[in-house]
Backbone bond lengths (Angstrom), bond angles and torsions (degrees), N, CA, C in turn:
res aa  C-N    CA-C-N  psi(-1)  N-CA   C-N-CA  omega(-1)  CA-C   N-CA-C  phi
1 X - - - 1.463 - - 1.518 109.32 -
2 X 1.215 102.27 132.35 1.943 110.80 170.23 1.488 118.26 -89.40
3 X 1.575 114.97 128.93 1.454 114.90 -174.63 1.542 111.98 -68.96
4 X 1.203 122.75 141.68 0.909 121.55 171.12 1.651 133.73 -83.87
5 X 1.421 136.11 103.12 1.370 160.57 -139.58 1.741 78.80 -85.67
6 X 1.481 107.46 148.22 1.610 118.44 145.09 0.971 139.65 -76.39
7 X 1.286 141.01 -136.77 1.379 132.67 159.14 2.401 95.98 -110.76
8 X 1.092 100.02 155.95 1.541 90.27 -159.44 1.971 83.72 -78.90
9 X 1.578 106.45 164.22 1.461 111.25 158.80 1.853 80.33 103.61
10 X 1.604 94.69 161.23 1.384 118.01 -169.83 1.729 104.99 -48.94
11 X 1.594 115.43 132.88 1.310 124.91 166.59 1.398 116.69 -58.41
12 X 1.724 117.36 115.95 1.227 113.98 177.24 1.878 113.73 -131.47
13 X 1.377 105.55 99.27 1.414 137.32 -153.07 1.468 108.61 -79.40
14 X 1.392 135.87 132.28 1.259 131.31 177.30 1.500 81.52 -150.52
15 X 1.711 95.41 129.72 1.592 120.89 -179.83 1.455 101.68 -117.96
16 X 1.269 115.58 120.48 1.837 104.94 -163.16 2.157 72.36 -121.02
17 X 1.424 109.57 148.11 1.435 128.36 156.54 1.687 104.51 -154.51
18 X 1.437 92.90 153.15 1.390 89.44 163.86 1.603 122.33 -114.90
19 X 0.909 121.25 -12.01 2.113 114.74 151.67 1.061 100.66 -67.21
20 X 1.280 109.76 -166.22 1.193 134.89 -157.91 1.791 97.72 -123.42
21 X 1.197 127.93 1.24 0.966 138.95 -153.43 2.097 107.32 -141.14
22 X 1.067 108.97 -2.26 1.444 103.95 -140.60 1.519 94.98 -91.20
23 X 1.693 101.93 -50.66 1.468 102.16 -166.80 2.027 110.25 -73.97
24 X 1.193 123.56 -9.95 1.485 115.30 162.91 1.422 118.02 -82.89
25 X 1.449 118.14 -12.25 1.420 124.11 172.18 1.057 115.62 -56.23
26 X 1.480 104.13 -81.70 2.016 145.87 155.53 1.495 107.77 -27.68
27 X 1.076 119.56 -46.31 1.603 92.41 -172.59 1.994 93.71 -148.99
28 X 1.468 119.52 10.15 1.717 106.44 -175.94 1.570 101.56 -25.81
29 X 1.538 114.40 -88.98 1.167 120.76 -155.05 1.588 129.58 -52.15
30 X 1.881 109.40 -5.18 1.237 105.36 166.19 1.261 107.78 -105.21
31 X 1.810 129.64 2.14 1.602 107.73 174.48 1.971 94.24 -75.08
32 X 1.465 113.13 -48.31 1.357 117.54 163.74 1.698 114.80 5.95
33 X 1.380 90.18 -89.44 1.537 112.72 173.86 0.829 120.27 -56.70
34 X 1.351 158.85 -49.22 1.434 170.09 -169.88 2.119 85.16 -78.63
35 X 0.621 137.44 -29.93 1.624 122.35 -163.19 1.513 93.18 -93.84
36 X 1.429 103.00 -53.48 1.531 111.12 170.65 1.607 123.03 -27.42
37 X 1.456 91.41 -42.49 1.718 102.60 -166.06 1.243 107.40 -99.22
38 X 1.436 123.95 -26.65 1.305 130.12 159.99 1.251 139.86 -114.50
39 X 1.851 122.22 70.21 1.278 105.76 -148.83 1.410 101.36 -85.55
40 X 1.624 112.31 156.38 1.243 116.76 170.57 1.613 107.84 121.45
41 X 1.677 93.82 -25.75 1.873 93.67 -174.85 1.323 128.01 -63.45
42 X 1.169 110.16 159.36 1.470 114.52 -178.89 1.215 134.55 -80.53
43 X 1.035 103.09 108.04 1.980 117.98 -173.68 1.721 110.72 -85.28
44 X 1.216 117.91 140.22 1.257 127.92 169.81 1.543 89.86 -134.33
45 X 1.805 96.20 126.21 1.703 76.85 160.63 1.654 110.88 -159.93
46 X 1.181 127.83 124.91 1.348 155.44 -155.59 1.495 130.91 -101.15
47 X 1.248 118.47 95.51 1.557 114.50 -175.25 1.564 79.55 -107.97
48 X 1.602 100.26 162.88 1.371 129.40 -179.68 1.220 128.53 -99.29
49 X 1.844 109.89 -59.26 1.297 120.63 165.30 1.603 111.45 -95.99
50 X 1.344 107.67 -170.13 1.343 145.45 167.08 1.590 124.89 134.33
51 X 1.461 119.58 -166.90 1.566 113.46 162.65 1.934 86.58 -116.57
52 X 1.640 81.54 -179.68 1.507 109.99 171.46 1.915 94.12 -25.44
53 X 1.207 95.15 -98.98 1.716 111.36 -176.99 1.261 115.92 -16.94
54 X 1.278 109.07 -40.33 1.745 94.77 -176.71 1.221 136.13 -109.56
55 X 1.616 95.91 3.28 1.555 132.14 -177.06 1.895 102.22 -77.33
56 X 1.712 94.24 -37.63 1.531 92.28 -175.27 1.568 94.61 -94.23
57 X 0.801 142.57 -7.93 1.667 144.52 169.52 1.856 98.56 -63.11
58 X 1.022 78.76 -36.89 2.398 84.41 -161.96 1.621 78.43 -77.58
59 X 1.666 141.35 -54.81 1.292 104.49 -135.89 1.815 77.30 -97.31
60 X 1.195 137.98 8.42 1.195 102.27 149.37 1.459 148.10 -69.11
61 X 1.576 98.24 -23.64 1.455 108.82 176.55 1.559 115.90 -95.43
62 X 1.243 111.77 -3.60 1.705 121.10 167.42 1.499 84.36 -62.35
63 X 1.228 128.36 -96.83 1.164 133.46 166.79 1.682 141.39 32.40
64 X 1.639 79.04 -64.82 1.625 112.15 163.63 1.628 117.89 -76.22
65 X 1.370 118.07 -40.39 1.288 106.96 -170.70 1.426 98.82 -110.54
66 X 1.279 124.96 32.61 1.502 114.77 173.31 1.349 116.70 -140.04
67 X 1.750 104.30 18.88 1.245 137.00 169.71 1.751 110.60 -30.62
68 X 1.250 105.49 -57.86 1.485 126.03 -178.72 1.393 120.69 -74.12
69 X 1.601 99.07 -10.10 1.839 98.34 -173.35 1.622 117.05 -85.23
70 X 1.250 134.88 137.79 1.196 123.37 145.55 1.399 143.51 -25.45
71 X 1.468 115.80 -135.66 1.954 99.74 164.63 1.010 98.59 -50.12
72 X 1.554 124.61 163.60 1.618 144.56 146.00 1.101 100.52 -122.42
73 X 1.564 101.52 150.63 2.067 103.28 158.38 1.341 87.10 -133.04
74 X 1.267 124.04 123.75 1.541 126.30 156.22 1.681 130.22 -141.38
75 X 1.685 91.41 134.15 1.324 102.31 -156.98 1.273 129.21 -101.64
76 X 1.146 155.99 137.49 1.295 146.60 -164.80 1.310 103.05 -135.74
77 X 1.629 126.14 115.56 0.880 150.92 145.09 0.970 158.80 -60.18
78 X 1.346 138.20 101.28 1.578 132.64 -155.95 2.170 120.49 -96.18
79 X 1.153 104.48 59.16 1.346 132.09 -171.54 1.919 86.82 -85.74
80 X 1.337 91.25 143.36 1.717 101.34 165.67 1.753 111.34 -49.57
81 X 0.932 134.81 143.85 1.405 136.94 159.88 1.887 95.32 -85.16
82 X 1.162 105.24 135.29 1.211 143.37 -174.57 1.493 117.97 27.72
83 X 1.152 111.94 64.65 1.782 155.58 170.38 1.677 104.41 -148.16
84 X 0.891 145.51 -0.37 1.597 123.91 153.55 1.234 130.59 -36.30
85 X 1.053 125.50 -24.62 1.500 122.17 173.23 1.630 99.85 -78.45
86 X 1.281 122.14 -6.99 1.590 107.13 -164.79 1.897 78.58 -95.40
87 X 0.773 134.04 -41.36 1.433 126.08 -165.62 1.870 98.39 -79.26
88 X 0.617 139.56 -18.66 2.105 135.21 151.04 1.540 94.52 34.48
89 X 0.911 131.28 -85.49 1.404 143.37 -177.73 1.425 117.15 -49.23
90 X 1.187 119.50 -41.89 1.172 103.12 179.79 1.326 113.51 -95.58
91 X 0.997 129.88 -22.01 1.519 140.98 170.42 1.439 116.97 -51.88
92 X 1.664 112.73 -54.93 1.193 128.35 143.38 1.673 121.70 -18.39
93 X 1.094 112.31 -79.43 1.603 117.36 160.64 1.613 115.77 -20.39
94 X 1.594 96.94 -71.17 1.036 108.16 -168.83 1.638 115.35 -41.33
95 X 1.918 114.31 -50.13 1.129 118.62 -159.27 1.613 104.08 -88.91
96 X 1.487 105.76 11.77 1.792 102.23 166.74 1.183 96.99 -91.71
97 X 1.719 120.12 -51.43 1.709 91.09 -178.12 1.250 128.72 -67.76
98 X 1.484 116.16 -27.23 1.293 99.71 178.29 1.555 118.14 -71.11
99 X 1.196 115.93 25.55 1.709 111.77 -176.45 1.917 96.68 -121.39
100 X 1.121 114.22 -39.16 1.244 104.71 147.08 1.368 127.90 -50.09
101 X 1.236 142.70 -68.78 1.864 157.18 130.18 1.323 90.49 11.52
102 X 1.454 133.54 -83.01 1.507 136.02 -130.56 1.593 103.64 -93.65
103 X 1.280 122.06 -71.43 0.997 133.15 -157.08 1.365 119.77 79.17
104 X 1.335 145.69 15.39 1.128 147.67 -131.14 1.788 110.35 -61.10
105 X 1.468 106.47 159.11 1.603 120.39 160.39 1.159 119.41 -85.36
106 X 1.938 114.25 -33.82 1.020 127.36 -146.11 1.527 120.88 -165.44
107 X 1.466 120.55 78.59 1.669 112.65 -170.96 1.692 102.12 -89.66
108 X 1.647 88.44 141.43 1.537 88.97 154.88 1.491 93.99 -125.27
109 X 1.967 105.45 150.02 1.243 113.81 -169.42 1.716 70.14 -143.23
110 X 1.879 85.39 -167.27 1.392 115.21 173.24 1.370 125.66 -96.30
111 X 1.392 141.34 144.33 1.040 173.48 -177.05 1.510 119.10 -33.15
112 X 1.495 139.73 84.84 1.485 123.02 -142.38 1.780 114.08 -74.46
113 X 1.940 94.39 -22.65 1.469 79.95 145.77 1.252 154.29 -107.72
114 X 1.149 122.13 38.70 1.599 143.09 -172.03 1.599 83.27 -79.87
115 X 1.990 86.74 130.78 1.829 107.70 168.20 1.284 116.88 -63.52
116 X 1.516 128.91 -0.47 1.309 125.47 -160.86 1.655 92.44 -101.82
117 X 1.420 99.63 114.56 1.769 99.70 162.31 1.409 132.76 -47.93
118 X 0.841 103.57 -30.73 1.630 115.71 -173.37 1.227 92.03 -89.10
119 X 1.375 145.27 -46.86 2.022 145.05 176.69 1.533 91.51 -50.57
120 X 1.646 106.36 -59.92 1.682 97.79 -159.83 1.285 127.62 -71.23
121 X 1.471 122.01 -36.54 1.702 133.31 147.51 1.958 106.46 -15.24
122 X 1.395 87.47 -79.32 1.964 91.43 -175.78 1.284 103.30 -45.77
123 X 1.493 116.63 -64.42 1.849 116.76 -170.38 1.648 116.37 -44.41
124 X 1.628 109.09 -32.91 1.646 112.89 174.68 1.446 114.09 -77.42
125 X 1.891 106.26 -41.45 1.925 90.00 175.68 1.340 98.80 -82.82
126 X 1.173 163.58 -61.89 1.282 147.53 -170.44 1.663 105.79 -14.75
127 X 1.803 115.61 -62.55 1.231 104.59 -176.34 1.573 117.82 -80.90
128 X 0.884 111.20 3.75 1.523 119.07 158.48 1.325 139.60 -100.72
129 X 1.341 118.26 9.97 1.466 147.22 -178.86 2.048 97.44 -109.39
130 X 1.544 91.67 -85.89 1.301 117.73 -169.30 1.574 119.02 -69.29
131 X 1.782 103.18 74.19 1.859 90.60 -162.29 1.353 112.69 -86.93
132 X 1.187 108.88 -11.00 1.623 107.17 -145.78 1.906 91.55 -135.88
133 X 1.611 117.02 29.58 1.301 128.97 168.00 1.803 126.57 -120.63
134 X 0.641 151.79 124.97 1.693 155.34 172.62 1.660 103.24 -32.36
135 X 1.180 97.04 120.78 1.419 92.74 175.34 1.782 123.19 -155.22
136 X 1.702 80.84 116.06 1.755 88.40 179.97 1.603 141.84 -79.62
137 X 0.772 128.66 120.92 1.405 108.39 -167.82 1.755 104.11 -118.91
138 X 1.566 89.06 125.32 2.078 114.35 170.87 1.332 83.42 -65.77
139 X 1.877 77.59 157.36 1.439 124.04 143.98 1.283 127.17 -92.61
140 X 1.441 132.67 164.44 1.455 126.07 -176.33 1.459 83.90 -149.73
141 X 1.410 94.97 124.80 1.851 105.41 163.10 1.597 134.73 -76.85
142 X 1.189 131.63 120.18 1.202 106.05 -151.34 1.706 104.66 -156.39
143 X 1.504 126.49 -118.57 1.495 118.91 -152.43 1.853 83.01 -138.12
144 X 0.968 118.03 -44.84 1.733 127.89 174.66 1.550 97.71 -50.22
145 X 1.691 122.01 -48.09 1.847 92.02 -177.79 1.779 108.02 96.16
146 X 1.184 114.07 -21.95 1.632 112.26 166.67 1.322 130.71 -120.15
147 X 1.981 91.49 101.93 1.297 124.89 142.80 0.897 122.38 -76.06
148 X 1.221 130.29 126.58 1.265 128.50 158.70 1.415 146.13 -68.16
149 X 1.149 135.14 -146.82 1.228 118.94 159.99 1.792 110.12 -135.05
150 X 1.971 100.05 90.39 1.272 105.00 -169.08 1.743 125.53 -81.08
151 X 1.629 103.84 142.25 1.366 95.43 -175.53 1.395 125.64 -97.91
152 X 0.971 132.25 36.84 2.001 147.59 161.90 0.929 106.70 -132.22
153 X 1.377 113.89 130.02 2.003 118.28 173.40 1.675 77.26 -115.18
154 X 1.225 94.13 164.87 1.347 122.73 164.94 1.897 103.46 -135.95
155 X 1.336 111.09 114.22 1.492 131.78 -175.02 1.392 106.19 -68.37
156 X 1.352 134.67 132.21 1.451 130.84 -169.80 1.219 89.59 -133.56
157 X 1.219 121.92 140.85 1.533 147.82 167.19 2.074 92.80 -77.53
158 X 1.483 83.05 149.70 1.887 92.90 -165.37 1.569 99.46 -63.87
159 X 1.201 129.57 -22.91 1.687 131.75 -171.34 1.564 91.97 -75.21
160 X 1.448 120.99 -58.42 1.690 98.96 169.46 0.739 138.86 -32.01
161 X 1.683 117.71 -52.85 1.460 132.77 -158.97 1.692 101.17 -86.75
162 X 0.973 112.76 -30.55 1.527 126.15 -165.93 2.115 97.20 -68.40
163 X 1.388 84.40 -53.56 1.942 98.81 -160.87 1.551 85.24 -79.48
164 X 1.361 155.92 -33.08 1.393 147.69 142.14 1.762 116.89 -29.53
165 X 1.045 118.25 -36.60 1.432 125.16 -175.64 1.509 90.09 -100.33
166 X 0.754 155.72 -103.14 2.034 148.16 171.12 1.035 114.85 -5.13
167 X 1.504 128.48 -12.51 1.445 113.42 -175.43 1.939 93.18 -119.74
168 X 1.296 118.73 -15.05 1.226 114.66 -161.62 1.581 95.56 -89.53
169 X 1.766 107.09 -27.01 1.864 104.09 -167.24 1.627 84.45 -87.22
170 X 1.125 142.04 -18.13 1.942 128.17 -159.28 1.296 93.75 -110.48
171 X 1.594 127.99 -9.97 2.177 100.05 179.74 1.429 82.61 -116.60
172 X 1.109 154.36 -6.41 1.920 143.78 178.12 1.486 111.38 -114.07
173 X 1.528 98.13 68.96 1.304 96.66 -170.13 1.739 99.49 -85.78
174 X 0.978 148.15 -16.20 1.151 169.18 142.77 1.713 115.53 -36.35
175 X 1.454 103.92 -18.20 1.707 101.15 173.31 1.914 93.21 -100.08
176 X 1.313 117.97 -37.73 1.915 120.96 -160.80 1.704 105.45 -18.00
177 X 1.262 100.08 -65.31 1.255 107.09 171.58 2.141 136.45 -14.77
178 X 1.669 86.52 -57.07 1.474 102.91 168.78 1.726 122.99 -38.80
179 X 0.692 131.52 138.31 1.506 117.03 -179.51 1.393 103.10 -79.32
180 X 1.393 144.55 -39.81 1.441 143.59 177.25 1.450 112.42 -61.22
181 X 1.322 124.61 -23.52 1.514 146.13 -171.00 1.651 104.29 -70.13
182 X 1.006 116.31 53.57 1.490 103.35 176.48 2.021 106.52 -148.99
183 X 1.485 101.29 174.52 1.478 106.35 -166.39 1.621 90.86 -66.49
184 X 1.466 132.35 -47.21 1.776 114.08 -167.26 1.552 102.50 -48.94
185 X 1.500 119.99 -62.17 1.390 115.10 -158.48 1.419 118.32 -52.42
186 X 1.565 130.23 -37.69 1.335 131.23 155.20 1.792 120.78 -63.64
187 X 0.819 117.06 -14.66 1.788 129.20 -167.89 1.460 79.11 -91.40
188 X 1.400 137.31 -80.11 1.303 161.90 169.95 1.758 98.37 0.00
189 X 1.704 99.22 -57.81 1.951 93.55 -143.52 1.793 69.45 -106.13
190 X 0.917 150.39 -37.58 1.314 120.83 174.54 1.501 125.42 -71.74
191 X 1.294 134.05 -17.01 1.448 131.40 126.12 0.915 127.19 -19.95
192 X 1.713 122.10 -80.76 1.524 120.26 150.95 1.116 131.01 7.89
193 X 1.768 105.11 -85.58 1.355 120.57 176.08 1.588 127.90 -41.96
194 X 1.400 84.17 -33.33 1.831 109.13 -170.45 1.369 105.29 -72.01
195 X 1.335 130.97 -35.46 1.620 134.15 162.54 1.266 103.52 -76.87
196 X 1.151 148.97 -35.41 1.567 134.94 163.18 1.024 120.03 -45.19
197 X 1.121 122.57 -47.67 1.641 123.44 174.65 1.675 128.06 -101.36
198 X 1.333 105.91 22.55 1.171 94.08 -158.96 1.337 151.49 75.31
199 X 1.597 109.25 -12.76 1.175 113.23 -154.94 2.064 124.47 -66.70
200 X 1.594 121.31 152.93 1.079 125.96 -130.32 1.619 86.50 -88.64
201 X 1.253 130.01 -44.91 1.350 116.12 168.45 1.786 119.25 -90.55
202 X 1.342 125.50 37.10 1.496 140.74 166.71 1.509 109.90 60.63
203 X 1.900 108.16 21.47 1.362 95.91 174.67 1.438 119.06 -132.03
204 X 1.101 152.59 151.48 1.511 146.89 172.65 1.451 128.74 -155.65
205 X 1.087 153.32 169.38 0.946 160.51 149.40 1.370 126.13 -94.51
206 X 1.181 134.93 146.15 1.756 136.09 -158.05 1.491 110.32 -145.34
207 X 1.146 96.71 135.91 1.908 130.78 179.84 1.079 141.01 -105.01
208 X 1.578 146.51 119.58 1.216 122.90 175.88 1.616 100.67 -77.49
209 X 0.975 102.08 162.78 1.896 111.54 166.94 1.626 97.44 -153.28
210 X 1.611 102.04 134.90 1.626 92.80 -157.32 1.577 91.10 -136.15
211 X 1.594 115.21 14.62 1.468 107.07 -179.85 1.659 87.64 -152.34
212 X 0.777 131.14 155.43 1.771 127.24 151.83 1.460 118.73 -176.72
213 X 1.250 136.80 122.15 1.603 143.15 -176.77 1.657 128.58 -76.62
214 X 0.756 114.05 93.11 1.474 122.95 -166.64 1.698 117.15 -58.40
């Protein structure tokens, strides 16, 4: 396997989810790493939905994993949870300014085929906003059943994966409840990942990438 290089010049990060929950699922342990390796970079990062409660749940754990970043702008949004496609238009809006706003090096979004309407909406404007940027798209484990079969792991040392699972069960106290909501099911699919790639401490996280310039 060949590592994958960035684009050269300062890391400039835009984490687009639409829960309130999505983007520490989908990618915690590689913003982790990536901040780790680049401290100071620039984070943009964008949830869509939630209520009150879970809006302050998300910007607590933004918080947590962006410890290491330079500027941040992060936004929390009060969009219906699972009616986003009825708002198209305004969302739209939204993801022109934030592409003006960001400038990004590097988006991670969601997955264009994830069953979740509200995942697949973002995963289609992302590639319709962001043409001419790198762009990864998480998985989210869930009740729909489609994972795919992604081709980039990103290898996490166990303190990633570990402080990704500690920060996701102590700021969403409001998901515990869920039956999928617990430390196996994340321990579980980043394991997974971690035998897909080989990886040197048995853990990772995984991406589609469906365009990229060498």
């Amino acid at each position: 396997m060949l590592p994958l290089a960035l684009p050269s010049g300062p890391l400039r990060l835009l984490c687009l989810g639409a829960h309130c929950d999505d983007i520490e699922i989908g990618c915690g342990g590689t913003v982790l790493r990536l901040l780790e390796a680049n401290p100071g970079a620039e984070v943009t990062w964008v949830v869509f939905t939630g209520s009150t409660t879970r809006r302050d749940e998300a910007a607590a754990a933004a918080e947590i994993f962006l410890a290491r970043a330079g500027e941040r702008r992060m936004e929390f949004n009060s969009y219906r949870e699972s009616f986003l496609p009825q708002a198209w238009g305004a969302v739209k809006e939204d993801f022109e300014r934030i592409k003006r706003l960001a400038r990004p090096t590097l988006v991670l979004t969601h997955c264009r085929h994830d069953d979740h309407q509200d995942h697949r909406l973002l995963a289609e404007l992302s590639w319709n906003t962001f043409r001419d940027h790198l762009i990864l798209e998480y998985e989210i484990p869930k009740y729909e059943g489609d994972l795919g079969n992604p081709n980039l792991f990103v290898p996490l040392d166990r303190d990633h994966a570990e402080a990704k699972i500690t920060n996701l069960m102590r700021c969403f106290a409001s998901q515990r409840a869920r039956a999928w909501f617990d430390p196996e099911t994340f321990r579980g699919l980043m394991r997974l990942r971690g035998v897909g790639c080989n990886a040197p401490s048995g853990m990772a996280e995984a991406f589609t990438v469906r365009k990229m310039v060498v």
